[in-house]
matplotlib code that plots the C-alpha trace (Angstrom):
import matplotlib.pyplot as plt

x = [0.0, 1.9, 0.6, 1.2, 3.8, 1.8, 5.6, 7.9, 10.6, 9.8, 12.0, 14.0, 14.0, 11.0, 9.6, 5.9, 3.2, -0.5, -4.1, -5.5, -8.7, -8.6, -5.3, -3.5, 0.5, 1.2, 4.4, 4.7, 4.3, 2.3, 0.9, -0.6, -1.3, -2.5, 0.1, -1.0, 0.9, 3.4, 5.2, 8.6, 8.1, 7.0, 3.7, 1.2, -2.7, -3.1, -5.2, -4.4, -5.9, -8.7, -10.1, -9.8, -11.5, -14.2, -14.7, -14.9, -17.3, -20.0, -19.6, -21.0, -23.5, -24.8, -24.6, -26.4, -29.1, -29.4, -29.2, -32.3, -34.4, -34.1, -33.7, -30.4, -28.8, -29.8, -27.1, -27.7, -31.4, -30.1, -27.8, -28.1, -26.3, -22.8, -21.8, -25.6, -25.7, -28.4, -29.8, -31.8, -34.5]
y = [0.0, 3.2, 6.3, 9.7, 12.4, 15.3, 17.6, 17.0, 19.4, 20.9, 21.5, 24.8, 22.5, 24.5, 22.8, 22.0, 20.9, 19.0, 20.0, 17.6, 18.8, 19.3, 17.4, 20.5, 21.3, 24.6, 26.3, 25.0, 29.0, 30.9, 32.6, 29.4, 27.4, 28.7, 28.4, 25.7, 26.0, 28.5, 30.6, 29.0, 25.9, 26.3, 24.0, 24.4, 23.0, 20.4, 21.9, 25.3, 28.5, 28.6, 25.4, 25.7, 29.6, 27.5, 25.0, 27.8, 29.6, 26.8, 25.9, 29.4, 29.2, 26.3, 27.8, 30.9, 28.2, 26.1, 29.1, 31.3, 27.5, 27.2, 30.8, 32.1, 29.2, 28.6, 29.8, 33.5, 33.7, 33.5, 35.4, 38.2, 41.6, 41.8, 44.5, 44.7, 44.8, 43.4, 46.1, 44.3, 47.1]
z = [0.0, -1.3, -0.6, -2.0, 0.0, 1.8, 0.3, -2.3, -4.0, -7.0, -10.0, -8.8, -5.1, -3.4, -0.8, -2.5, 0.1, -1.2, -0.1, 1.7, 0.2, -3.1, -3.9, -5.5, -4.9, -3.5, -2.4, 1.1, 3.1, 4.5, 1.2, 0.4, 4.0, 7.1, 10.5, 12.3, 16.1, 17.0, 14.3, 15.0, 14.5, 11.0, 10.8, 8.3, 7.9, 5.8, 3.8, 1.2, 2.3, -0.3, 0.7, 4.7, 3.8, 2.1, 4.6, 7.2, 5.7, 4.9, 8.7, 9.5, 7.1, 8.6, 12.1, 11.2, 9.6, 12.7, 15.0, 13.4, 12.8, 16.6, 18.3, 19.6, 21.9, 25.5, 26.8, 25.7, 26.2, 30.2, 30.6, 32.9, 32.3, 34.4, 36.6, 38.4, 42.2, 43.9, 46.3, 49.4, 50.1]

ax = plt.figure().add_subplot(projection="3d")
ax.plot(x, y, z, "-o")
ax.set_aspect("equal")
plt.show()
């Protein structure tokens, strides 16, 4: 079972890194990829910003649609305003 390198070098020996989405090479940088950890250590998301961008935005489409079918969430409809005293009389 053989299976296919998430980076390879390219012709001028760039460091190339694949989309775990939609399977394309990209230059393996941050132009391309999203940071994924601290800035030092150089790790990237395994998938290219276009498709992680995507992916993000038809998860908050779907929120939005699940949020206005049912109301806002419970947790919001009691919450109480911060920063009131209670005043005994």
């Amino acid at each position: 079972m053989t299976t296919e390198p998430k980076e390879r070098l390219d012709e001028d020996g760039n460091l190339e890194r694949r989309c775990s989405k939609c399977g394309d090479w990209w230059p393996a940088d941050r132009e391309f990829f999203y940071s994924s950890g601290p800035a030092e250590k150089g790790k990237l998301h395994s998938q290219c910003k276009a498709c992680y961008d995507a992916d993000r935005r038809e998860r908050r489409e779907k929120k939005a649609l699940q949020q206005t079918a049912s109301g806002p969430a419970g947790r919001h409809r009691q919450r109480r305003p911060t920063g009131w005293a209670v005043v005994a009389a």
